[in-house]
mmCIF file of the N, C-alpha and C atoms, coordinates in Angstrom:
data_MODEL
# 
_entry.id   MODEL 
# 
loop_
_atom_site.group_PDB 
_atom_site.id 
_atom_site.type_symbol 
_atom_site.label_atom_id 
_atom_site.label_alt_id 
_atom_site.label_comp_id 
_atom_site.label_asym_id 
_atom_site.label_entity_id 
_atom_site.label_seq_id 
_atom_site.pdbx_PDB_ins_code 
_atom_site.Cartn_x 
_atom_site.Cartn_y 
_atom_site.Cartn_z 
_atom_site.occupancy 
_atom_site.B_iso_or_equiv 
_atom_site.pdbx_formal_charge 
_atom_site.auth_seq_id 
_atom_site.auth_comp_id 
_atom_site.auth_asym_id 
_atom_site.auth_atom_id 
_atom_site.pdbx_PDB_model_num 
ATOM 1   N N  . UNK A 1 1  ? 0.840  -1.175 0.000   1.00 0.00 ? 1  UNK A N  1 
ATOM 2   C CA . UNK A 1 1  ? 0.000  0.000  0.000   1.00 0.00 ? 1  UNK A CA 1 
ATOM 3   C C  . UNK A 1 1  ? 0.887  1.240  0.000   1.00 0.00 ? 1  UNK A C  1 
ATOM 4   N N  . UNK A 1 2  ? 0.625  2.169  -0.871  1.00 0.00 ? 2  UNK A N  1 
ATOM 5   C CA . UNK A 1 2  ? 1.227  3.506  -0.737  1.00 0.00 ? 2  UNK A CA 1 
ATOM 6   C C  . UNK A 1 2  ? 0.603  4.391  -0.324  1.00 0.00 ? 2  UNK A C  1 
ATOM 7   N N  . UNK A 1 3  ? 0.788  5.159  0.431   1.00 0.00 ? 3  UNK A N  1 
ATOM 8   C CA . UNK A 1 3  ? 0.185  6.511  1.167   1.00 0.00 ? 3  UNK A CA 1 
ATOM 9   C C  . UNK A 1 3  ? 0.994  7.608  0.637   1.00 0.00 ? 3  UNK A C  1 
ATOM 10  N N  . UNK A 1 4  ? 0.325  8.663  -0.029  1.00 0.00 ? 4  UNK A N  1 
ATOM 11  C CA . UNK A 1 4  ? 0.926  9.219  -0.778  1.00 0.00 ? 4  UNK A CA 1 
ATOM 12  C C  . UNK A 1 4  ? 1.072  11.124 0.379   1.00 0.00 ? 4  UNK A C  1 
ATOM 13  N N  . UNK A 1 5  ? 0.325  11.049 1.114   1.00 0.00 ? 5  UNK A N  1 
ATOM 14  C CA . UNK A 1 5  ? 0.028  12.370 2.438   1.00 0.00 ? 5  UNK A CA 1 
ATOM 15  C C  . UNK A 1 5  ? -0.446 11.350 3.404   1.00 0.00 ? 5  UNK A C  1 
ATOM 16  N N  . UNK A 1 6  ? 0.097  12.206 4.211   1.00 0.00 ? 6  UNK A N  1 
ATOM 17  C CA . UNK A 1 6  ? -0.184 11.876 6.284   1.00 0.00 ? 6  UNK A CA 1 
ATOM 18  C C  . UNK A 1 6  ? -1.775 11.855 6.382   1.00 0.00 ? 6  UNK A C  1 
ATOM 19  N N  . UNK A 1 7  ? -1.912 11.100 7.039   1.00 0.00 ? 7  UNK A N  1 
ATOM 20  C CA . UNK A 1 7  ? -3.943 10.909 6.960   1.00 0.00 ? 7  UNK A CA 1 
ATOM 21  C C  . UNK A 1 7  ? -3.970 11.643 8.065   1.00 0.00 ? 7  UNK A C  1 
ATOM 22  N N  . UNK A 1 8  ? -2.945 12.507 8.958   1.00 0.00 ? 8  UNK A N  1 
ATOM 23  C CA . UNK A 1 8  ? -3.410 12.902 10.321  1.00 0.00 ? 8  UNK A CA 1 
ATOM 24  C C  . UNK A 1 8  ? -2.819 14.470 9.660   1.00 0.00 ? 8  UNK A C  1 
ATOM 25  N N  . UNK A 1 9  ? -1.903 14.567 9.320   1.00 0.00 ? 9  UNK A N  1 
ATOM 26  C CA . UNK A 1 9  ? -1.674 16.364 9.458   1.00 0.00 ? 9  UNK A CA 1 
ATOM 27  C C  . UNK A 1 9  ? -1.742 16.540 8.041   1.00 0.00 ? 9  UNK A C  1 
ATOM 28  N N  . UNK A 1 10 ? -1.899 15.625 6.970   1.00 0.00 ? 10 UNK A N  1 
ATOM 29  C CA . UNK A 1 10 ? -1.673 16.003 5.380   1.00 0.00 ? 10 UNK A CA 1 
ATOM 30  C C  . UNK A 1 10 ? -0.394 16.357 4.570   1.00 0.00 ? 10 UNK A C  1 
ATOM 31  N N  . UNK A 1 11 ? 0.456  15.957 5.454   1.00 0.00 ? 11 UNK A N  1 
ATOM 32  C CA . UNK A 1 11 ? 2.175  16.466 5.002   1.00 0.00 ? 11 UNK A CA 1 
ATOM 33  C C  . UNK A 1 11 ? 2.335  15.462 3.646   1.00 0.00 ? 11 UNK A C  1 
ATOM 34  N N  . UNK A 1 12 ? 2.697  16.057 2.474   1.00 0.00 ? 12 UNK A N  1 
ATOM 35  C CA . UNK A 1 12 ? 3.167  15.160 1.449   1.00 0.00 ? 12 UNK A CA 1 
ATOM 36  C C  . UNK A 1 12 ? 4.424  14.540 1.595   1.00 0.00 ? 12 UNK A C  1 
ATOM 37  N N  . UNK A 1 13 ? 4.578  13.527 1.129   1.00 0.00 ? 13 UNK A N  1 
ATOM 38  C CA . UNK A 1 13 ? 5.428  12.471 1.670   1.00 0.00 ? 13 UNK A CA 1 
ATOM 39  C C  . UNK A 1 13 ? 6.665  12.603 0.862   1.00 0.00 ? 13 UNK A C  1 
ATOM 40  N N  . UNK A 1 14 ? 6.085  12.817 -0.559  1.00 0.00 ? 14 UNK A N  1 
ATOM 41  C CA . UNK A 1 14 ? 6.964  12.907 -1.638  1.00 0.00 ? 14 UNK A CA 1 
ATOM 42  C C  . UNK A 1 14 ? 8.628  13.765 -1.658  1.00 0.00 ? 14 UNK A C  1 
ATOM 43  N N  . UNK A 1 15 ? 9.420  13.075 -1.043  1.00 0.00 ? 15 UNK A N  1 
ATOM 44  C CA . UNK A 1 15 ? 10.739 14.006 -1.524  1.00 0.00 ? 15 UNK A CA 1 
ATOM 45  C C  . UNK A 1 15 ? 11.606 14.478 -2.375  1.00 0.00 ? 15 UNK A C  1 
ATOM 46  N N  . UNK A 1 16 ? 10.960 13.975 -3.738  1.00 0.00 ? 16 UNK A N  1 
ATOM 47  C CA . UNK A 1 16 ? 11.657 14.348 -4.643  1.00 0.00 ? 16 UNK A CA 1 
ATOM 48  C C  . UNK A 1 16 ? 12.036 13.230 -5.605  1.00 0.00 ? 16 UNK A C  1 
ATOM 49  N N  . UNK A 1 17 ? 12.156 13.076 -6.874  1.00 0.00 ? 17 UNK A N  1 
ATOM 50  C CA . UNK A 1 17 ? 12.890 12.217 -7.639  1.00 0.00 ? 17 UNK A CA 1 
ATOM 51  C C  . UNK A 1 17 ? 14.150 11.940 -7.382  1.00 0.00 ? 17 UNK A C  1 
ATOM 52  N N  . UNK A 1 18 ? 14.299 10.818 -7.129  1.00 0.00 ? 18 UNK A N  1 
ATOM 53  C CA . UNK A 1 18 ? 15.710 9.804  -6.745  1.00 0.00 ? 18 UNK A CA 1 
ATOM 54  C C  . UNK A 1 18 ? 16.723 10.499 -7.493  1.00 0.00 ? 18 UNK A C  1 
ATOM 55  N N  . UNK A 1 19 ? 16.756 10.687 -8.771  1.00 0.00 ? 19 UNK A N  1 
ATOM 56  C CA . UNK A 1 19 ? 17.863 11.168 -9.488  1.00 0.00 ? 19 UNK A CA 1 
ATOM 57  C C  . UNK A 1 19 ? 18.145 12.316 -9.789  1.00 0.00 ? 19 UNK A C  1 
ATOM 58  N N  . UNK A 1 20 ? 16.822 12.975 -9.687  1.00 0.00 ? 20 UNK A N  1 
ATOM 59  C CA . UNK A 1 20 ? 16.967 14.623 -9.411  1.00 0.00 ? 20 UNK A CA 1 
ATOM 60  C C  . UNK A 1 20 ? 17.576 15.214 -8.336  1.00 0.00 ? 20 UNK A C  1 
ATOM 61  N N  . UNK A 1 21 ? 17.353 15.035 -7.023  1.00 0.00 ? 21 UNK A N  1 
ATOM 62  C CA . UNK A 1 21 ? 17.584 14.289 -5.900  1.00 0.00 ? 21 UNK A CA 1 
ATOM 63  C C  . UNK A 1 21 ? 19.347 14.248 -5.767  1.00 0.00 ? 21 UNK A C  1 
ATOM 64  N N  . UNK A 1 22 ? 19.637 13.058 -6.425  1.00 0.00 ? 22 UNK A N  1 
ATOM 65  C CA . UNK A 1 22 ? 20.911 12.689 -6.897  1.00 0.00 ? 22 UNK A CA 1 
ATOM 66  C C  . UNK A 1 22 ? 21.625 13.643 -7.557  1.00 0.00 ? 22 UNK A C  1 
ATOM 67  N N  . UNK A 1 23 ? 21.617 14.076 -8.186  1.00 0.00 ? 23 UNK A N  1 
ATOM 68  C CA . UNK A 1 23 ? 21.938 15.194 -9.224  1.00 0.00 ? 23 UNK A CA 1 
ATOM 69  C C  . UNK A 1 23 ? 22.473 16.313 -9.022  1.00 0.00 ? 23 UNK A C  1 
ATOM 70  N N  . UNK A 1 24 ? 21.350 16.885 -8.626  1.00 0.00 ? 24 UNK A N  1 
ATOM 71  C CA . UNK A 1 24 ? 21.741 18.191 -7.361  1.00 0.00 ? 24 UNK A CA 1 
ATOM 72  C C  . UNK A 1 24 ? 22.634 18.030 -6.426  1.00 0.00 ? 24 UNK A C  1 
ATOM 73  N N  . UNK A 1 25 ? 22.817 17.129 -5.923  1.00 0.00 ? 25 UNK A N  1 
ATOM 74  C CA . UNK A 1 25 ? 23.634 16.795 -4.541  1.00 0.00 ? 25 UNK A CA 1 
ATOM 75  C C  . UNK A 1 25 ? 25.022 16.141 -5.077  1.00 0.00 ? 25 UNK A C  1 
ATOM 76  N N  . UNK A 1 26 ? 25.304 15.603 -6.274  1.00 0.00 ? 26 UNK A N  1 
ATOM 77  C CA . UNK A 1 26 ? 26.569 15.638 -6.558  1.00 0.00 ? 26 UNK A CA 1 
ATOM 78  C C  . UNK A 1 26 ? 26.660 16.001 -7.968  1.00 0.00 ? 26 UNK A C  1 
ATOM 79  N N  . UNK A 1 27 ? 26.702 17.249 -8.248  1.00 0.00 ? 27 UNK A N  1 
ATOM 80  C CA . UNK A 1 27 ? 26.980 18.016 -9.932  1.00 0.00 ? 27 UNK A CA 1 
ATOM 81  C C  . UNK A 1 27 ? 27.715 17.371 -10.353 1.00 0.00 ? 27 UNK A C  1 
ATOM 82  N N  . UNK A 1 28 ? 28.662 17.004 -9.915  1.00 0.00 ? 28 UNK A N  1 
ATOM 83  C CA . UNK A 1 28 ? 29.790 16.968 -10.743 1.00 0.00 ? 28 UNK A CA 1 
ATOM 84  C C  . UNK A 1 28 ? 29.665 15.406 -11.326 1.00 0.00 ? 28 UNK A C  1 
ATOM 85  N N  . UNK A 1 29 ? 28.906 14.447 -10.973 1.00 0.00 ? 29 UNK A N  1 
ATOM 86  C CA . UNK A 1 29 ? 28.810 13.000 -11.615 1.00 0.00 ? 29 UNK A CA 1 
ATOM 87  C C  . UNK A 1 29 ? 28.179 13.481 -13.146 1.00 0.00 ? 29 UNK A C  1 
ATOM 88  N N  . UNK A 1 30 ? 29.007 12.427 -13.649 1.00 0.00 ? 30 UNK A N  1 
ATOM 89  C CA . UNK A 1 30 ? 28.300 12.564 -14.828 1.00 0.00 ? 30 UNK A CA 1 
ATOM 90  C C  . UNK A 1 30 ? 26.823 11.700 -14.743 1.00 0.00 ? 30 UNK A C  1 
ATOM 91  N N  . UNK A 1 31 ? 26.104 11.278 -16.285 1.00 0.00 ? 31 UNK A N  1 
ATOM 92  C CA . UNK A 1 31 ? 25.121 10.908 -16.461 1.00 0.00 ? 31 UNK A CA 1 
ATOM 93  C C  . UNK A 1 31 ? 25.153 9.332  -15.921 1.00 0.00 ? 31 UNK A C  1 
ATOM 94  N N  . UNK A 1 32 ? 26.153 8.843  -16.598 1.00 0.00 ? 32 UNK A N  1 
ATOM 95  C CA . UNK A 1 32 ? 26.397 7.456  -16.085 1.00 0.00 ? 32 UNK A CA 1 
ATOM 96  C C  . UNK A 1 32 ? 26.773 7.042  -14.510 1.00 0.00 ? 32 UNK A C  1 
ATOM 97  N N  . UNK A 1 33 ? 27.394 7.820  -14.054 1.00 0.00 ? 33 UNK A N  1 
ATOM 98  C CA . UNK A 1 33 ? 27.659 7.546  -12.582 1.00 0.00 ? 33 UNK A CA 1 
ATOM 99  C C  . UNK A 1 33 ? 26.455 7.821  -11.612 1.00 0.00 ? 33 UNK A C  1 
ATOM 100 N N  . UNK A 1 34 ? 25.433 8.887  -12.156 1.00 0.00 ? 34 UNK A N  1 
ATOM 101 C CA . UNK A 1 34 ? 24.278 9.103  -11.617 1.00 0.00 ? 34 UNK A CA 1 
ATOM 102 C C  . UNK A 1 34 ? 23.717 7.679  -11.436 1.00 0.00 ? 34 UNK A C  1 
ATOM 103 N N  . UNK A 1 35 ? 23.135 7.451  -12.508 1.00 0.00 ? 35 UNK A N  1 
ATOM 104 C CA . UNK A 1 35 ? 22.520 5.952  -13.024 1.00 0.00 ? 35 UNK A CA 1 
ATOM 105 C C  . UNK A 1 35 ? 22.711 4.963  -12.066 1.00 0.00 ? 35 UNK A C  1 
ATOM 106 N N  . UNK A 1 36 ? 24.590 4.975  -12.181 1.00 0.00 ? 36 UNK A N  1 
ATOM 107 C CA . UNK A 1 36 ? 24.679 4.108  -11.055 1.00 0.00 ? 36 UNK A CA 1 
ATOM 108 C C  . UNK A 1 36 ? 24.397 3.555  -9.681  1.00 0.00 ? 36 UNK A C  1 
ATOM 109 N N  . UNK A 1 37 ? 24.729 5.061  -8.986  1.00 0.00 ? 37 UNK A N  1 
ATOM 110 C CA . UNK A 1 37 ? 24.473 5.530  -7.852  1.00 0.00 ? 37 UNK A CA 1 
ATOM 111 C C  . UNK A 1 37 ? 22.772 5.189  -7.365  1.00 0.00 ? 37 UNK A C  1 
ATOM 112 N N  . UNK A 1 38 ? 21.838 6.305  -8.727  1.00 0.00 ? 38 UNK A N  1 
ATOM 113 C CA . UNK A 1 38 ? 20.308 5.533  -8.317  1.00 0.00 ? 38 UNK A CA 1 
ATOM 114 C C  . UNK A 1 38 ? 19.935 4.034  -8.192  1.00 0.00 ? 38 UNK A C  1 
ATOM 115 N N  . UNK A 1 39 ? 20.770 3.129  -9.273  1.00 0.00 ? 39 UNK A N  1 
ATOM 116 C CA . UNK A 1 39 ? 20.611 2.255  -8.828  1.00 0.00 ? 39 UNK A CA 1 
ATOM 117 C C  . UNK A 1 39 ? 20.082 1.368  -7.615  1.00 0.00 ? 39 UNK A C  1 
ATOM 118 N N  . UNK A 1 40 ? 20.957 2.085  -6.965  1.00 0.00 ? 40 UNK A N  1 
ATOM 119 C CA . UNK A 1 40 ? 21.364 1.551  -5.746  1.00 0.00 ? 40 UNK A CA 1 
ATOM 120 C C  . UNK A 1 40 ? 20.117 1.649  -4.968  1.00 0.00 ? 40 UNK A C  1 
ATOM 121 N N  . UNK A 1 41 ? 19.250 2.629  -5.387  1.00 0.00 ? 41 UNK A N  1 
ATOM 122 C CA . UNK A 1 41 ? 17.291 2.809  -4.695  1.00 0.00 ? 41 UNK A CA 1 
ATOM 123 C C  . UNK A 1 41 ? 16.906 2.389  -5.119  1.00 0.00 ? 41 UNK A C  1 
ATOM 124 N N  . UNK A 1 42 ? 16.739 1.550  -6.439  1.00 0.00 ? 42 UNK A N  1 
ATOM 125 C CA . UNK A 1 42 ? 16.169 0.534  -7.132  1.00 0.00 ? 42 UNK A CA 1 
ATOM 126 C C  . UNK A 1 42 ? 15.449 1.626  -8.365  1.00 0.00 ? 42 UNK A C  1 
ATOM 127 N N  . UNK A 1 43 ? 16.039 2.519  -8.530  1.00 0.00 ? 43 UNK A N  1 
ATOM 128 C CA . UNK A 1 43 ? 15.767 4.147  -9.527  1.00 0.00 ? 43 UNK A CA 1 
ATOM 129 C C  . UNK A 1 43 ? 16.250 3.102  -10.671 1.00 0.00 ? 43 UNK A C  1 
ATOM 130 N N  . UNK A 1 44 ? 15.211 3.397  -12.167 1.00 0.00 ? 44 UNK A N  1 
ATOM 131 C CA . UNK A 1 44 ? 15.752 3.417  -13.183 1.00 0.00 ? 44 UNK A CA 1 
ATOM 132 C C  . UNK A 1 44 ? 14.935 4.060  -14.165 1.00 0.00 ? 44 UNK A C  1 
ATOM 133 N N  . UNK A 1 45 ? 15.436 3.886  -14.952 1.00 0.00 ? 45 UNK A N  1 
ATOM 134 C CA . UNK A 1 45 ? 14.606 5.534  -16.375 1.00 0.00 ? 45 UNK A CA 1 
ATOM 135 C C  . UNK A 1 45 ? 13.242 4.591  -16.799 1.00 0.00 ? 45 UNK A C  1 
ATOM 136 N N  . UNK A 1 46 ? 13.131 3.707  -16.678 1.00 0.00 ? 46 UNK A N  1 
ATOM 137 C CA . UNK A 1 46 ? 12.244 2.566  -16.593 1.00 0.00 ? 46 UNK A CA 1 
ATOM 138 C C  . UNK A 1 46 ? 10.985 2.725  -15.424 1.00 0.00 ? 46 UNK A C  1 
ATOM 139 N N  . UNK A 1 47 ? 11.970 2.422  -14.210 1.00 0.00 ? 47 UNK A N  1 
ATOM 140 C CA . UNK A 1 47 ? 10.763 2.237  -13.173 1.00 0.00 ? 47 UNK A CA 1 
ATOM 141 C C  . UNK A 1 47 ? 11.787 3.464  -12.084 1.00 0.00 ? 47 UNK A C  1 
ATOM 142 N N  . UNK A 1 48 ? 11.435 4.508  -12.527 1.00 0.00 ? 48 UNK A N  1 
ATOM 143 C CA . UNK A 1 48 ? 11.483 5.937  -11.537 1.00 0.00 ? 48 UNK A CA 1 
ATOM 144 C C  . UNK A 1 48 ? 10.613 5.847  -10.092 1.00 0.00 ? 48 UNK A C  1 
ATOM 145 N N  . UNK A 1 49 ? 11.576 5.981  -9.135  1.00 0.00 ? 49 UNK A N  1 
ATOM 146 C CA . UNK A 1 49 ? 10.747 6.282  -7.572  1.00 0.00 ? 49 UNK A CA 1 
ATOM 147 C C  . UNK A 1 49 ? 11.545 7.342  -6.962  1.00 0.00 ? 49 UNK A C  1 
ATOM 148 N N  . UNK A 1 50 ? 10.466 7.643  -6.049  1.00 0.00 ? 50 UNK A N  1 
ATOM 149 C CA . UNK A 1 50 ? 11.261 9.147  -5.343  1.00 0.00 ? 50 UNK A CA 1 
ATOM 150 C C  . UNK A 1 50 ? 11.641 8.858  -3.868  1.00 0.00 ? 50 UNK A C  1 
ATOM 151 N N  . UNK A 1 51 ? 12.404 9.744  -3.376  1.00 0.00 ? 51 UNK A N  1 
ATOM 152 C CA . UNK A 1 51 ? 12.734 9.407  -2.273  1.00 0.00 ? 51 UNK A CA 1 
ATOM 153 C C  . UNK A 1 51 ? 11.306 10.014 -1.209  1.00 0.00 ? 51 UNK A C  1 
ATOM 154 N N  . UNK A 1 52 ? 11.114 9.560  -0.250  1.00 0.00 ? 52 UNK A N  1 
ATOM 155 C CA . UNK A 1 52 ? 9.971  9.576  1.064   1.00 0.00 ? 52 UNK A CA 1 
ATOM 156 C C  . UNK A 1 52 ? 10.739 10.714 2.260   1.00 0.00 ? 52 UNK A C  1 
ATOM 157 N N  . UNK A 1 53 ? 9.807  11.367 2.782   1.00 0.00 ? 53 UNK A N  1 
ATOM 158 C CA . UNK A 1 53 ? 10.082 12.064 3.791   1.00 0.00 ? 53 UNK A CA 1 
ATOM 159 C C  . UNK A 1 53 ? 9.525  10.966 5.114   1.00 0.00 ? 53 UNK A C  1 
ATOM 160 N N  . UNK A 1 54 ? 8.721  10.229 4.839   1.00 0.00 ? 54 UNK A N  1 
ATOM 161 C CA . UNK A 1 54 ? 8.765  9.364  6.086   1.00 0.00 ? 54 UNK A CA 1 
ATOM 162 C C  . UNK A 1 54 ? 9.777  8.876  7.062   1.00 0.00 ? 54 UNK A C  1 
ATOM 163 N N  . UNK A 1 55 ? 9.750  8.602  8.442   1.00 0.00 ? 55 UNK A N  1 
ATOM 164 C CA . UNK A 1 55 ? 10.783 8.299  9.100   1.00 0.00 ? 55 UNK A CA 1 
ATOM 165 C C  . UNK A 1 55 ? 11.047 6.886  10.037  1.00 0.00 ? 55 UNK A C  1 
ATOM 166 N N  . UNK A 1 56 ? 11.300 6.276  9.397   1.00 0.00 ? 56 UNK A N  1 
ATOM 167 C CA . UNK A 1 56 ? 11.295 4.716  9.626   1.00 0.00 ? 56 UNK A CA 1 
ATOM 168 C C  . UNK A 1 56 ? 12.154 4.520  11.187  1.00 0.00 ? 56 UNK A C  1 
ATOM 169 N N  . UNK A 1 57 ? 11.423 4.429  12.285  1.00 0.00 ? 57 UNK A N  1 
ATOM 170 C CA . UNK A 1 57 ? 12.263 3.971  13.433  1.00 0.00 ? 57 UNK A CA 1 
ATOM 171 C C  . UNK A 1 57 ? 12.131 2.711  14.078  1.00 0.00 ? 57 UNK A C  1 
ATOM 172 N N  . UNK A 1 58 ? 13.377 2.206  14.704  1.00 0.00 ? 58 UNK A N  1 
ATOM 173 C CA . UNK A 1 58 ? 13.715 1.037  15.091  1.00 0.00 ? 58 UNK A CA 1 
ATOM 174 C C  . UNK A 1 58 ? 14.285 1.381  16.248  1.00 0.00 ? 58 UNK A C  1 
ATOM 175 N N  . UNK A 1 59 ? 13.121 0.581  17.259  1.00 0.00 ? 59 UNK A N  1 
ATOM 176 C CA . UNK A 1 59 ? 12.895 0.652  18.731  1.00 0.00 ? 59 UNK A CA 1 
ATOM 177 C C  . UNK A 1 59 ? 13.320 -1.291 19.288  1.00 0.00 ? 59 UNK A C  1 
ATOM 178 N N  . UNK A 1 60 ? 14.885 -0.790 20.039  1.00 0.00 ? 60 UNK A N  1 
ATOM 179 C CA . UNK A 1 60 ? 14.609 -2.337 20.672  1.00 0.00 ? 60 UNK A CA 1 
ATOM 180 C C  . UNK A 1 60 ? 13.960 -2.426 21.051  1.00 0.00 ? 60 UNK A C  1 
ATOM 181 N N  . UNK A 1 61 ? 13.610 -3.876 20.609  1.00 0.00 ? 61 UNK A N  1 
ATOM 182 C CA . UNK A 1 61 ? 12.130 -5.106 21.890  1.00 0.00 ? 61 UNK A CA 1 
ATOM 183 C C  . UNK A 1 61 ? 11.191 -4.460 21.123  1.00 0.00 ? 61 UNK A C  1 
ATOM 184 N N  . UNK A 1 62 ? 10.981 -3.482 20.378  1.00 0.00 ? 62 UNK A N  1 
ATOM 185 C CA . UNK A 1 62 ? 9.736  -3.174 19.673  1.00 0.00 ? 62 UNK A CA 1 
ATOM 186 C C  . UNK A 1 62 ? 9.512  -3.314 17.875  1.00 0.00 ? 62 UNK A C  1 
ATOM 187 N N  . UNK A 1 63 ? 10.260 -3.545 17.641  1.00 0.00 ? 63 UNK A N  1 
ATOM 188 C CA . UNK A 1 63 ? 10.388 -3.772 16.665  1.00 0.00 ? 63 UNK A CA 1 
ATOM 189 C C  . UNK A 1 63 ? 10.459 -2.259 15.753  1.00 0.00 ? 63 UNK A C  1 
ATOM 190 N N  . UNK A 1 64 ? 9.767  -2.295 14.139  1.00 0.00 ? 64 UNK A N  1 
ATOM 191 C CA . UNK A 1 64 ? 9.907  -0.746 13.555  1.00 0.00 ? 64 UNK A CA 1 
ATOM 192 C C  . UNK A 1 64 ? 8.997  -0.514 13.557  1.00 0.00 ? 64 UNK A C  1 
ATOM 193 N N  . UNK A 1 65 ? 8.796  0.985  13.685  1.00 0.00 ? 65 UNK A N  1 
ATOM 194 C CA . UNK A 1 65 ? 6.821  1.688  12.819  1.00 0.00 ? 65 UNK A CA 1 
ATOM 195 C C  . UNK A 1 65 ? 7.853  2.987  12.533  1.00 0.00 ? 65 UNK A C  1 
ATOM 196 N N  . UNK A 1 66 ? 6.860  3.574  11.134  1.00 0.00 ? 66 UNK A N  1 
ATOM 197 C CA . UNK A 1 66 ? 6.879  4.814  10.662  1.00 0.00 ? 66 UNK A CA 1 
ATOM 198 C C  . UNK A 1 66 ? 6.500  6.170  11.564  1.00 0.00 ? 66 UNK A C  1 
ATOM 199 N N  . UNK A 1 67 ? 6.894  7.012  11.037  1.00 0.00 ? 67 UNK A N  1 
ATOM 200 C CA . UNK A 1 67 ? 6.589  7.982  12.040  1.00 0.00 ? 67 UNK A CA 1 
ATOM 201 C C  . UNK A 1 67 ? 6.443  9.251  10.998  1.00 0.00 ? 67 UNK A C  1 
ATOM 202 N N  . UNK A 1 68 ? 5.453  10.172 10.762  1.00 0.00 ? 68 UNK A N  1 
ATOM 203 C CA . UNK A 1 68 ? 5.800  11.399 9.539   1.00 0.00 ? 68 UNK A CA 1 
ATOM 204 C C  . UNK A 1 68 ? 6.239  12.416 10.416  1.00 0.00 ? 68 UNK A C  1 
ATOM 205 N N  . UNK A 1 69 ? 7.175  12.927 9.599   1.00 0.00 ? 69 UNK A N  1 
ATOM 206 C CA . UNK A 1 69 ? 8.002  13.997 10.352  1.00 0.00 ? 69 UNK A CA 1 
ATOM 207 C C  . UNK A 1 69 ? 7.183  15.624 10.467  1.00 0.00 ? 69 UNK A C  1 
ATOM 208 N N  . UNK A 1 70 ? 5.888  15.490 10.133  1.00 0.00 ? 70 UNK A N  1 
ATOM 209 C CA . UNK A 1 70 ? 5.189  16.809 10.338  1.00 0.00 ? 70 UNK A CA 1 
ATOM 210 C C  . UNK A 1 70 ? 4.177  16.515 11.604  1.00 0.00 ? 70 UNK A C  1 
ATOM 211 N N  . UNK A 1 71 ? 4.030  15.819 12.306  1.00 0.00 ? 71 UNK A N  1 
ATOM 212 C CA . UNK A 1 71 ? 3.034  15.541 13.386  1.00 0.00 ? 71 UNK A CA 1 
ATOM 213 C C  . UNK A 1 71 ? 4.265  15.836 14.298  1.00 0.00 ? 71 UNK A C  1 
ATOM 214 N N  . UNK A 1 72 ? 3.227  16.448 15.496  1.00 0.00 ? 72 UNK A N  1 
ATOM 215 C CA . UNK A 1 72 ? 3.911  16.194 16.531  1.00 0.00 ? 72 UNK A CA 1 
ATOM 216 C C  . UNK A 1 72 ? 3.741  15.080 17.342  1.00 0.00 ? 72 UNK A C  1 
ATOM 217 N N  . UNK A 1 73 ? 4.827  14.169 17.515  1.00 0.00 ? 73 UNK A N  1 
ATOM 218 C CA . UNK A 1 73 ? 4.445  13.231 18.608  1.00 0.00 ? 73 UNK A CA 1 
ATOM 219 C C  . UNK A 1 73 ? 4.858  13.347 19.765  1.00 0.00 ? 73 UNK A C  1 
ATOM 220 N N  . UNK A 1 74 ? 5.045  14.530 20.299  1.00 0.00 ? 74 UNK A N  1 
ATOM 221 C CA . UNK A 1 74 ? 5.101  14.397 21.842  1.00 0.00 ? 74 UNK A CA 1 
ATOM 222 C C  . UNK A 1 74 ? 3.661  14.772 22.402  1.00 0.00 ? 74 UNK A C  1 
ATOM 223 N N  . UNK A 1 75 ? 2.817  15.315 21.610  1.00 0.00 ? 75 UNK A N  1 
ATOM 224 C CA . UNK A 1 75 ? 1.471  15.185 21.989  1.00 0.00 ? 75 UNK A CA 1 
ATOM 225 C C  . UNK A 1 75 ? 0.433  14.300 21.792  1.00 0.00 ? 75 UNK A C  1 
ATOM 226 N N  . UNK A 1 76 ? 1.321  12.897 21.565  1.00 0.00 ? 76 UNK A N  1 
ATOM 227 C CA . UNK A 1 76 ? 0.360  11.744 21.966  1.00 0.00 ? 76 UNK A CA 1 
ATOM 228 C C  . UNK A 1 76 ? 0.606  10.882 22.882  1.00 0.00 ? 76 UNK A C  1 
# 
């Protein structure tokens, strides 16, 4: 299932295209080393995904849950 906004505060989740993303953050790669690099998110010119603002935490003895970084949770 994809959730594309926070069902509690509406924050879009979406961070951006993987390789755009990529791109910006190291100019100086060329086209091919980009490629590579996205790879590595499972990014391809094929099957494009973006990176998530969600925040995946891992609690010993509790295992993981998500958390969106626009709620406050100290008020629950």
């Amino acid at each position: 299932m994809y959730i594309s906004n926070c069902p509690s505060c509406g924050l879009d989740f979406n961070d951006g295209d993987i390789y755009e993303v990529i791109a910006q953050t190291f100019p100086d790669k060329n086209h091919e080393e980009l490629l590579e690099y996205c790879s590595h998110y499972g990014w391809t010119p094929e099957n494009k995904k973006n990176f998530s603002k969600i925040i995946n935490v891992k609690e010993l003895g509790y295992g993981n849950f998500w958390q969106c970084p626009g709620c406050d949770w100290n008020d629950r």
